[in-house]
N, C-alpha and C positions, 0 to 999 in steps of 0.2 A: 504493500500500500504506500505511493507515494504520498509525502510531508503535503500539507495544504500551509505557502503561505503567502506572503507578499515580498514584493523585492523594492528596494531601492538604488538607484543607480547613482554612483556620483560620479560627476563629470566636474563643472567649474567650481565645486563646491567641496571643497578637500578642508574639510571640518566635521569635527561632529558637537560642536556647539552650535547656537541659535541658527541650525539648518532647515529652511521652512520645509519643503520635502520630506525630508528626514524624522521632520516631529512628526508630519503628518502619516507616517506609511508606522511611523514607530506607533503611533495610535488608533491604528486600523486596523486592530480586532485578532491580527495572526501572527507569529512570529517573522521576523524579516529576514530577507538575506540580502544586506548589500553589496552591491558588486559595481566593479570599475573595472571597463573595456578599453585597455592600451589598440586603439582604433586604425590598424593598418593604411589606412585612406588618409589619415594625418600624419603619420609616423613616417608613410614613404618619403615623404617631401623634407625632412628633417637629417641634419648632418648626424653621425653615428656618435657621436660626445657632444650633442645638445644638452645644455645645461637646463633646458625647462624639464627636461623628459624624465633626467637625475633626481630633480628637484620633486614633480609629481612622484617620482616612486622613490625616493625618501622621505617625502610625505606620508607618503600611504603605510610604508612599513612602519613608521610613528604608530599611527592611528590603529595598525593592525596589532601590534605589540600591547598597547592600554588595552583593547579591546579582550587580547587572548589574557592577559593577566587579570585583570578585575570581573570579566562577564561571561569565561569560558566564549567566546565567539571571535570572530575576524572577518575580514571581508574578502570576498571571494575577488579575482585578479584573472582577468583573460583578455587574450590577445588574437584579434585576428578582425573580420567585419562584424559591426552591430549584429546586423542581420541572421546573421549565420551563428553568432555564440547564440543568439535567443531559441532559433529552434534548436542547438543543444540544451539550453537550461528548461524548457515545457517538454523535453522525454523526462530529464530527469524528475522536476517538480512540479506538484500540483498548485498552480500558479494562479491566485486570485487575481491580483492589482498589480502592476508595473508603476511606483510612484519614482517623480524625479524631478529635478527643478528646469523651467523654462530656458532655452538657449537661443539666441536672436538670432544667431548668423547665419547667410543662404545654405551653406553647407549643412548647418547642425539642424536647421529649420526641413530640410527636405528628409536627413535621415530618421529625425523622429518621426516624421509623416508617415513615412515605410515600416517602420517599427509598430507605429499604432494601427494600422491597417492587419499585420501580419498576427497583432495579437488579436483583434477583433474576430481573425477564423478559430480561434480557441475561448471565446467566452472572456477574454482576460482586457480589463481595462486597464488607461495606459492616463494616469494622472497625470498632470505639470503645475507646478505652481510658482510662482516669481518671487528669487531670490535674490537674484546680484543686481539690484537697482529696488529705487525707492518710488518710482514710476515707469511704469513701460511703456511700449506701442504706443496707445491711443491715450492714456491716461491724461497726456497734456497737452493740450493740440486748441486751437483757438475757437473763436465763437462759434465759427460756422464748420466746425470738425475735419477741418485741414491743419496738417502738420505744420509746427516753428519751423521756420529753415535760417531765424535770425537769432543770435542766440540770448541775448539780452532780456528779448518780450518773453521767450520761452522762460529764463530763469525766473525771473517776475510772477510767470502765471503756475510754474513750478511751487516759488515760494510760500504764495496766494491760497494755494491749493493743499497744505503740507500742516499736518496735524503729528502732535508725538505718537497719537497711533501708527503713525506710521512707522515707526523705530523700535515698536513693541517687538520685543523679542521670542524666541519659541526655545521653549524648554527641552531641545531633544537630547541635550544631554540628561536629563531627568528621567529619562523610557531608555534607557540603553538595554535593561531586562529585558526588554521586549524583541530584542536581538534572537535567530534560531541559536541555540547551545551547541556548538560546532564548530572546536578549536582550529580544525584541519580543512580549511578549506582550499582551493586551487590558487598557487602563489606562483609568482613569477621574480626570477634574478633580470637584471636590466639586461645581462648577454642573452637571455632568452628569450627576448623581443626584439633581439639585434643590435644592441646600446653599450656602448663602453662609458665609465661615469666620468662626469667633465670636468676639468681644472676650473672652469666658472665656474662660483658659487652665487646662489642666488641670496642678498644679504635679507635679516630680518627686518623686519618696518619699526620703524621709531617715529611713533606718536606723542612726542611728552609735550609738556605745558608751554615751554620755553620755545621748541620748535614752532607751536600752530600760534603762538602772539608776535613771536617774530618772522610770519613765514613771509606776509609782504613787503618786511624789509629786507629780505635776503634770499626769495627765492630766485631771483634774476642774476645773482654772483656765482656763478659755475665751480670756481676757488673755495667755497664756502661748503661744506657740507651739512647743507640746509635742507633738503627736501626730505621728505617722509619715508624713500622707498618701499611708500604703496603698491603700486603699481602692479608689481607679479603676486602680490598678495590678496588685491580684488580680483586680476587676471582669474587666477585660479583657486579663488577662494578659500583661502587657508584665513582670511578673516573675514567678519561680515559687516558689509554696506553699512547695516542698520545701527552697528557700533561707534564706524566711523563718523558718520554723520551726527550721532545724540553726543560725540567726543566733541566734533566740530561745536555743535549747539554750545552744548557746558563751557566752552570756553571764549562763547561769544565772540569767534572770530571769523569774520562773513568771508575773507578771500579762500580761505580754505575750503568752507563748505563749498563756495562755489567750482570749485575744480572738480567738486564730486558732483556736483551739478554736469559741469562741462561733458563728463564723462558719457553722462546719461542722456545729454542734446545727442552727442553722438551718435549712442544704442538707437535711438527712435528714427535718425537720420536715416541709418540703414536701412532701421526695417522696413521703413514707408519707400523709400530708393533703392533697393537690393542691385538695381544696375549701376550705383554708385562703384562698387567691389571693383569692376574692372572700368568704369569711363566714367567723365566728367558730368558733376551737376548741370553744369552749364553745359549744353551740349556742344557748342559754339568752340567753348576751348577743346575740345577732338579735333578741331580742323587747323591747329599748331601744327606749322611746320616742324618738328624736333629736328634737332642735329643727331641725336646720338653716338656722338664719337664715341668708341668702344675704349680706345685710347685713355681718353679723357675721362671716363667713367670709372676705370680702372685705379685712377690716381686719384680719384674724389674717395674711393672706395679703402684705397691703403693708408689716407689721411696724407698727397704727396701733393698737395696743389699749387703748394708754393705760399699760400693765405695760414698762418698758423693757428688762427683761430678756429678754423674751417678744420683743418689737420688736427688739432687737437679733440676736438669733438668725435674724431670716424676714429682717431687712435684710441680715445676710451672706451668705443661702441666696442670696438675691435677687442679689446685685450678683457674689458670685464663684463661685454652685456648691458652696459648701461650707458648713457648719455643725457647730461642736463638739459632740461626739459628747453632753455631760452637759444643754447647751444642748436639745437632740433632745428629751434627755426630757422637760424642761419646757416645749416647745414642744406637742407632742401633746398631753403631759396635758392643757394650758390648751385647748386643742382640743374633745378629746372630756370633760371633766369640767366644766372652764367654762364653756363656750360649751354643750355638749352636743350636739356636731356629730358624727356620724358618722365612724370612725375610718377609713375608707375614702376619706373625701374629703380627708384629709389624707395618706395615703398616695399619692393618685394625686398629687396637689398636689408631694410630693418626688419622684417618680417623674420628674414633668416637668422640675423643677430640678437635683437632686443628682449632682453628677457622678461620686458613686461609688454611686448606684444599682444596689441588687443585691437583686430579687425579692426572694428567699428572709430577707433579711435583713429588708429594710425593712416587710415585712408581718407577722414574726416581732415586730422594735420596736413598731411600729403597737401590734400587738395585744397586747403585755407594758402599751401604758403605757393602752390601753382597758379594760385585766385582761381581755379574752374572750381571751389565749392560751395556750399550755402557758408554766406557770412564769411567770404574770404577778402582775405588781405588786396585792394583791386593791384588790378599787374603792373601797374606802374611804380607800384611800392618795390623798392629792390633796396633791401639792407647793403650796404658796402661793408664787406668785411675787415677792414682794417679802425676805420670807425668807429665799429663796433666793441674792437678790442680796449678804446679808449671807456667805453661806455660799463662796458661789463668785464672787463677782468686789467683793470691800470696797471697795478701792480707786476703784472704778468706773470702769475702765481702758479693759475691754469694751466696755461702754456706751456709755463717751465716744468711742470707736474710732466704732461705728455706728448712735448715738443722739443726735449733740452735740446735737439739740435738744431734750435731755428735761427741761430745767430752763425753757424757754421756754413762755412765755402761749403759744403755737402748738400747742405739743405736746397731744395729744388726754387728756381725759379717759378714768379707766380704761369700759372701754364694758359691765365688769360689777363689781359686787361681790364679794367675794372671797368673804365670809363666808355671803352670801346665797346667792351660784352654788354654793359647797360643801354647802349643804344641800339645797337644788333637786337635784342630781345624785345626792347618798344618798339623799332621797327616789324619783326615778324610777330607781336600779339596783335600789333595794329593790322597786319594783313591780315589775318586769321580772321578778326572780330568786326570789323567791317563790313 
């Protein structure tokens, strides 16, 4: 007689505190099993010593280690397509409910569609509930039930809109009992998904009092290590939205919260635009000429441009996974404005590196600093990087951090003109958008 119970799935949601899913399936009447699908259709596309992939499965064996020590349970661990573990797990188990939290992106939005369809021939329903945001989809959206695409009004009717219930937290760490009693479930070493573990480490996030009161005076100094390293920690859930944001509240300091705001114009950007992922909001900027010097892309990509503030940003992305968020912008720009490269090749480019890569985000930045997005930067704006270094890093602290050779005969000539590229660029947006 197979076990009758409910499963939970975790995906972006690598916690087993205030997991809205999680409570719910932990309170739906059966014992659980939860389980996480290392998903071949993401993992092809990922170098073999990715640091997120390390980091998910040293997560998980965290989570599975509390789990076998204090509840006798763990969570089961397989690899291969959604699809295909599931009609393995309904031979094995007698499966009421599939519970799991909401995922926005065109990828993840199509494979639960097929997931839900495929339990529907077995009697088993396939719950969602929304987790990693504090508004979804449609939740904020104007008078007349069209999306913000501007981000300011969005924040405003966000704000307008935003009750502490909405921060209320779920007790699923409270029902962890309610887990199946099943020390030995199906695990997996990272070589056994095809992973060797990666010299990045992904660091932990710092929230403290001192950081969120001074985060608008010092989140713009790259030199400073000022920013929170949220990022891979919303990414993938190993903490929850609803804490950050009642942290943000209690300390009454609004540029914070709204970064977490920022986050969530993004998420909805998407979902209302899925053809965003691969072409411009504006349809107009598709018909940019790009240069694509492969050449030139190369050298943006090793931090060899000649521009060291430019160089110092790709040499951090490069060596740790990370990059200062002000940095970001003046990286693209020099991207798609100077070089005149295609805003999509720099986007896959971080997608491959950044360890807190998050879709909706990073195609959102992409395309504010190409100006083809909602609420983008218009194209005429073109940061000069030399400038800039006056503005944001005097001292040259930054620089010297992951540039020391920028004052050596070695170091590379800038490989454009600053003054030159800025005209070439309003020249060709101007042809395009005419």
């Amino acid at each position: 007689m197979k076990q009758t119970i409910n499963i939970f799935w975790f995906r972006r949601d690598l916690r087993l505190d205030d997991n809205h899913g999680f409570y719910e399936a932990l309170k739906g009447g059966k014992p659980v099993l939860p389980i996480f699908i290392f998903d071949i259709e993401i993992l092809k596309k990922l170098p073999e010593s990715d640091a997120r992939v390390t980091f998910i499965h040293d997560t998980l064996q965290g989570m599975i280690n509390m789990l076998q020590d204090k509840f006798n349970s763990s969570i089961a661990i397989y690899h291969g397509k959604p699809l295909e573990i599931y009609e393995k797990i309904v031979e094995e188990y007698d499966v009421a409910s599939v519970y799991t939290n909401h995922d926005y992106e065109p990828y993840a939005a199509e494979r639960d569609e097929s997931i839900k369809e495929f339990l529907k021939g077995y009697n088993i329903t396939f719950k969602t509930f929304k987790d990693q945001v504090i508004f979804e989809k449609d939740e904020v959206v104007k008078g007349d039930g069209n999306p913000y695409v501007v981000y300011t009004p969005y924040m405003k009717t966000w704000k307008s809109k935003f009750t502490t219930n909405d921060i209320e937290t779920f007790d699923s760490e409270g029902f962890l009992n309610n887990l199946i009693k099943q020390e030995q479930l199906p695990n997996l070493s990272l070589s056994e998904i095809g992973f060797k573990p990666s010299e990045q480490k992904i660091k932990p996030y710092k929230v403290t009092s001192t950081l969120i009161q001074e985060y608008e005076a010092t989140r713009n100094f790259p030199a400073k290590d000022a920013t929170s390293r949220l990022g891979p920690h919303l990414r993938f859930g190993t903490v929850s939205v609803r804490k950050m944001v009642k942290r943000a509240i209690a300390e009454e300091n609004e540029i914070f919260w709204q970064e977490l705001i920022w986050r969530e114009f993004f998420m909805q950007i998407l979902w209302h635009f899925p053809h965003t992922a691969e072409k411009s909001f504006k349809s107009k900027y598709d018909r940019i000429q790009w240069r694509n010097n492969e050449t030139e892309f190369k050298s943006w990509c090793e931090g060899k441009t000649g521009y060291p503030l430019v160089d110092a940003g790709m040499r951090q992305l490069n060596e740790t996974g990370f990059m200062h968020n002000r940095v970001r912008m003046l990286v693209g720009s020099f991207l798609c404005k100077h070089l005149l490269i295609d805003w999509r090749w720099g986007e896959a480019y971080f997608a491959e590196k950044l360890h807190d890569y998050e879709m909706a985000s990073n195609i959102g930045n992409w395309q504010w600093v190409a100006g083809s997005g909602v609420d983008a930067a218009p194209y005429f704006r073109i940061f000069n990087p030399t400038t800039q270094i006056q503005k944001f890093d005097k001292g040259l602290n930054y620089i010297n951090t992951w540039v020391p050779d920028f004052q050596e005969l070695t170091y590379p000539q800038p490989i454009v003109d600053h003054k030159m590229a800025r005209g070439r660029c309003l020249e060709v947006y101007k042809a395009a958008l005419n």
